[in-house]
VOZAMI-135792 format. One line per 3 residues: number of its first residue (from 0); their letters; for each residue y, x negated, z negated of C-alpha. Coordinates in steps of 0.02 Angstrom, whole numbers, plus 50000, padded with zeros to 5 digits. Example, Ala and Ser with C-alpha at 12.3 -4.5 7.8 and 13.67 -1.06 7.14 Angstrom:
2
0	as	49775,49385,49610; 49947,49316,49643 .
END
This chain:
118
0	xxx	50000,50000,50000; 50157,49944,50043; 50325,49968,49923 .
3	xxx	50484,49946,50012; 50604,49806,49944; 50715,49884,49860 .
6	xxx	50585,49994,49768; 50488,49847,49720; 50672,49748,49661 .
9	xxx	50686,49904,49564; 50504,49894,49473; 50532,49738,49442 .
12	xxx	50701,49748,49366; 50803,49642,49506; 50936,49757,49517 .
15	xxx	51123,49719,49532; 51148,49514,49498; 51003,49551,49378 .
18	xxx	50901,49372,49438; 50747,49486,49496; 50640,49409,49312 .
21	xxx	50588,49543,49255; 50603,49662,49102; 50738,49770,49153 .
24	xxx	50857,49630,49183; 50948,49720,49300; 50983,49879,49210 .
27	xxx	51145,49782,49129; 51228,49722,49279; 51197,49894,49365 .
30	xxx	51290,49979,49192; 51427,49849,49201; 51457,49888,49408 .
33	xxx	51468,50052,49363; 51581,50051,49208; 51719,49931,49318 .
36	xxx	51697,50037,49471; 51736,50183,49382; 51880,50122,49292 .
39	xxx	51959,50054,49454; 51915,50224,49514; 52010,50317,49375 .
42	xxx	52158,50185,49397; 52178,50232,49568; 52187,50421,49551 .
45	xxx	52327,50411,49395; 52401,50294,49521; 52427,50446,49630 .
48	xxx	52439,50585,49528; 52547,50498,49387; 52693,50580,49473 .
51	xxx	52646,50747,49467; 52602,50711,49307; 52782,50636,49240 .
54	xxx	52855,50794,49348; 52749,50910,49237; 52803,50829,49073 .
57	xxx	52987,50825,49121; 52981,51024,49159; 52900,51048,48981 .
60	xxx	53030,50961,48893; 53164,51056,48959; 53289,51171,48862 .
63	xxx	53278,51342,48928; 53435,51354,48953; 53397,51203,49083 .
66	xxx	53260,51298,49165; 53353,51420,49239; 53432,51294,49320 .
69	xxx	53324,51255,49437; 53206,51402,49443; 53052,51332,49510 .
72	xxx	52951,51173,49509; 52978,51119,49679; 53176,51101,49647 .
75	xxx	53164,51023,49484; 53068,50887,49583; 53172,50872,49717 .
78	xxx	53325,50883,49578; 53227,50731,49502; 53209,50622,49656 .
81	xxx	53383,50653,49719; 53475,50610,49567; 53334,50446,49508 .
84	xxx	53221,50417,49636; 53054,50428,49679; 53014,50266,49609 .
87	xxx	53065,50307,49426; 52974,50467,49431; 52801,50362,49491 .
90	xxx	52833,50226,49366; 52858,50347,49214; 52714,50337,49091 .
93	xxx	52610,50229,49226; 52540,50101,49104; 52499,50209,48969 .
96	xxx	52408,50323,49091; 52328,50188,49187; 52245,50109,49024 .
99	xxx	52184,50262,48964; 52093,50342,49110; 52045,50178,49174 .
102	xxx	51940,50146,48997; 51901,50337,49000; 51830,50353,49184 .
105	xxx	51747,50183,49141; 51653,50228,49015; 51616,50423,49055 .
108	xxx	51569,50387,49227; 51499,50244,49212; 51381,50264,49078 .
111	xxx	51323,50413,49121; 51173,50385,49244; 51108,50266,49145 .
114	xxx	51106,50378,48965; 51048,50522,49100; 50915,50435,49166 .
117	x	50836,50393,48977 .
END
């Protein structure tokens, strides 16, 4: 009978970087893949909806006697770009975001499959 490579690599534990030894060797690597790829993963998306995001914040915090101002969301944001920019409105509360969905994704998603698969 013959196993395919990548079923037999899988047997016997070569996975990811894992040296092929053995023992489940290459259970770690194929966690640790996982955990970084999701985090970049989770980087990326508050990368592009951090403005919403900052937009959505901004409208909470509002008086409402300010609300009325602009009576919708769509003119509060383009109140907000015309009068700072687009750029401030993307770089508000970037960092903090970024950190904390990039460990969060990291370690939800990228944990997962392998506490699944148990």
């Amino acid at each position: 009978l013959q196993v395919p490579v990548a079923d037999r690599m899988a047997i016997e534990g070569g996975g990811l970087g894992g040296g092929g030894g053995g023992g489940g060797e290459g259970v770690p690597d194929t966690v640790a893949l996982n955990i970084v790829l999701s985090g970049i993963t989770g980087g990326v998306v508050i990368g592009i909806t951090n403005p919403l995001d900052a937009l959505k914040n901004r409208w909470q915090t509002l008086a409402p006697s300010q609300v009325s101002n602009y009576r919708s969301l769509l003119r509060f944001l383009v109140h907000t770009v015309e009068t700072e920019g687009y750029r401030q409105l993307h770089t508000s509360g970037l960092a903090a975001n970024i950190i904390a969905c990039t460990v969060t994704f990291g370690i939800r998603v990228g944990v997962y499959p392998e506490l699944r698969d148990q």
